[in-house]
N, C-alpha and C positions, 0 to 999 in steps of 0.2 A: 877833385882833390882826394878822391877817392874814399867818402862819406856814404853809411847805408842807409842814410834815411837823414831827411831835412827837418827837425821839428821848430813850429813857432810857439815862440813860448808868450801866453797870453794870462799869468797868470800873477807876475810880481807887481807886485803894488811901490817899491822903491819912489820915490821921489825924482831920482835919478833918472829913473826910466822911464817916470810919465812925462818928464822934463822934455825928454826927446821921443817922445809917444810910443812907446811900444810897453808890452806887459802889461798889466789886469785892464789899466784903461782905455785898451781896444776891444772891450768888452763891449762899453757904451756906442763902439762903431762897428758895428756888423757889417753894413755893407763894404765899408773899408777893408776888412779884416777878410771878407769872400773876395774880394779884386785880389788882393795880396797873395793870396792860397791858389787861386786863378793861374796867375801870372807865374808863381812858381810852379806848380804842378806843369804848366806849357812851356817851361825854359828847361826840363832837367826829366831824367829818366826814372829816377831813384821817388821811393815815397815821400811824402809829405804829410805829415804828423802836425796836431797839431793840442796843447797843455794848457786848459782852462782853469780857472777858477768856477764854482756854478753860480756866484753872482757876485755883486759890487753896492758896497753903500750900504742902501737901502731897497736895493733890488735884489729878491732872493726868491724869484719866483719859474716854479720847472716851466711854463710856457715860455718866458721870456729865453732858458738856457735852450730849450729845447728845440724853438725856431732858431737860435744861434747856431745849435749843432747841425740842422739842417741846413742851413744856408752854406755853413761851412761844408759840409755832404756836396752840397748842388756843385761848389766850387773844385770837387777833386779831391775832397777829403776822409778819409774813411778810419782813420786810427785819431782816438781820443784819448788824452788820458786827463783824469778831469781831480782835480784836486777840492774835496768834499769839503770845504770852509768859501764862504764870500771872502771878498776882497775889500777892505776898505783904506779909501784910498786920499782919507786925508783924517789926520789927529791918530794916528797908533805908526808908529815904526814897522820895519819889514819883517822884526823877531815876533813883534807882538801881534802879526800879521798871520803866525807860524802858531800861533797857542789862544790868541784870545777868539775868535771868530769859532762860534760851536760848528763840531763836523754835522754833516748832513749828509750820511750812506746812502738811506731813504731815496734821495733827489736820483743820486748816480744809477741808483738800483732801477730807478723808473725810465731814467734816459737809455739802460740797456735794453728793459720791456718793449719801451717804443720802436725803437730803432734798432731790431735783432739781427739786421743786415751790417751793423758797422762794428767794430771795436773799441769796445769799452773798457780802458784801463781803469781802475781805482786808486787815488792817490791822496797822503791826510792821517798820519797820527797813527799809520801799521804797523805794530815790528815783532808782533807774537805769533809763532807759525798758528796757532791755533785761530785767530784772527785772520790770517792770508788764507788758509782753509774755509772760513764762511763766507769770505768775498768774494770766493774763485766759484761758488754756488751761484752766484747772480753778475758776474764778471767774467772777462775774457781775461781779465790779469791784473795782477795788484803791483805798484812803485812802489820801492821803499826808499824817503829819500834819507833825513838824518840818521836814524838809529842806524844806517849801515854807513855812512861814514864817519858814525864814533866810534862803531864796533864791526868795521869790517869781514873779522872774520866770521861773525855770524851769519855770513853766505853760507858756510857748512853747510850749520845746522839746516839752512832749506834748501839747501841742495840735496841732504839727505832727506827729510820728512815730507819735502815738496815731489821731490824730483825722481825719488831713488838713487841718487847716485853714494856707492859705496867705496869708490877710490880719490877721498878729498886729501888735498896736498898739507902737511902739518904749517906752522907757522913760520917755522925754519925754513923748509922746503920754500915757501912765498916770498922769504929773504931774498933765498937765493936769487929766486926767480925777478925780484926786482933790482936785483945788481947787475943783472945782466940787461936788462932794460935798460936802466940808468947808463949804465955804460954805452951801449948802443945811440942812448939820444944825446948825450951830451956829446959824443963824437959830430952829432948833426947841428950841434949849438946851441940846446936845450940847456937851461938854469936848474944845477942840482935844485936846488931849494923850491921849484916850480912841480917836481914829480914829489921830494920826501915830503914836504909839509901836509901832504893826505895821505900819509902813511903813521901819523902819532896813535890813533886807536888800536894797532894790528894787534898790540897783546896788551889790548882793554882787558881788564877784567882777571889777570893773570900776576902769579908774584915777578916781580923784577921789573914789571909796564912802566914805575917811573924812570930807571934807570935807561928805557928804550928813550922815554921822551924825553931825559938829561940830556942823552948824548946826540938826538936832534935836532934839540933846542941850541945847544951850545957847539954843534959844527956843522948843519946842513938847511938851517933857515933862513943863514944870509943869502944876499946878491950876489954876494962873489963864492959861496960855497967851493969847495972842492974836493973833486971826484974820489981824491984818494983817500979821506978821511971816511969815503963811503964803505972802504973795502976794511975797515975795521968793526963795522958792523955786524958782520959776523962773527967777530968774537966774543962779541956782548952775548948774540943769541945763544953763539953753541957755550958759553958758560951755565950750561942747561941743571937748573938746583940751586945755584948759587945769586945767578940774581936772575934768568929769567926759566920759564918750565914753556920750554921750546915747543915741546912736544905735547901737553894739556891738551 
């Protein structure tokens, strides 16, 4: 289907998902969780990844993550990215799943020491370049997951401080660029309201943001959305001073 990488994700705690076994509590089954990793890595050509938790419950101990990461190793697996809070996986919700459980660097910092042959992502509570800076000191790579889809465009910012890159596209210009996406997939039968509803942060932080999130609250978060009302959205932007500073 033309995917660059298969990852399992083993680290949501939902209700939902342990209901039908997969996420944090395939934790508790390791050798399950290597057959799995096994079996896909010998069916497909592409990598296979795979998104941990570093423990569960009342298991929060780097032995126990650390033969897990091995086993998973032994199984075909070589890209980790490991989310630095346990998982607990009964009495807290998935939000309080996301804030209450203290991070734990330390664990992830030790499972890079051990095992300097694999890749270790850092994932858990990042979103200060100067923060993705001390991680990338004892890590092969830092996730960022929420604060970059409240505030999306602070990819810039590490694109530049991270990355160097000096020719980042304004927020206008991202407009654009997602109208014409938009346009493209809905011709393939893609649900406006399935691409803009992860587009409300794009001008977080900026004057005129609520007027961005007015007008796709009020015509691009239904079911039935339509296409056309999308190409008025660039009028909003480029009213640039007035209600939004396009270009900030």
């Amino acid at each position: 289907m033309g995917y660059d990488e298969i990852n399992i994700n083993l680290g949501c705690p939902s209700k939902k998902v342990q209901k039908n076994m997969f996420g944090a509590c395939l934790m508790r089954e390791p050798d399950l969780v290597s057959e799995c990793i096994n079996s896909m890595v010998n069916s497909c050509k592409i990598p296979v990844t795979a998104k941990t938790r570093i423990g569960f419950d009342d298991t929060e101990e780097f032995e126990y993550l650390n033969n897990f990461i091995i086993k998973m190793k032994d199984a075909g697996c070589s890209t980790f990215i490991l989310h630095a809070r346990k998982a607990i996986l009964t009495g807290m919700t998935p939000k309080q799943n996301l804030n209450i459980p203290e991070l734990n660097y330390p664990m992830v910092y030790k499972v890079k020491e051990e095992n300097s042959d694999l890749e270790i992502i850092i994932n858990g509570g990042i979103s200060k370049i100067e923060d993705i800076k001390k991680h990338l000191n004892y890590c092969d790579g830092v996730m960022i997951g929420r604060s970059i889809y409240q505030n999306p465009y602070s990819l810039v910012e590490i694109e530049r401080k991270i990355f160097g890159t000096k020719d980042n596209p304004s927020r206008e210009q991202v407009a654009e660029k997602l109208l014409e996406y938009l346009d493209k997939e809905v011709k393939l039968g893609t649900k406006v309201n399935h691409i803009m509803r992860h587009t409300v942060g794009l001008y977080h932080g900026q004057v005129g943001s609520k007027e961005w999130k007015r007008y796709l609250s009020d015509n691009m978060m239904a079911r039935d959305s339509d296409f056309q009302k999308a190409k008025h959205i660039m009028a909003i932007v480029q009213n640039n001073g007035k209600t939004i500073q396009a270009n900030t």
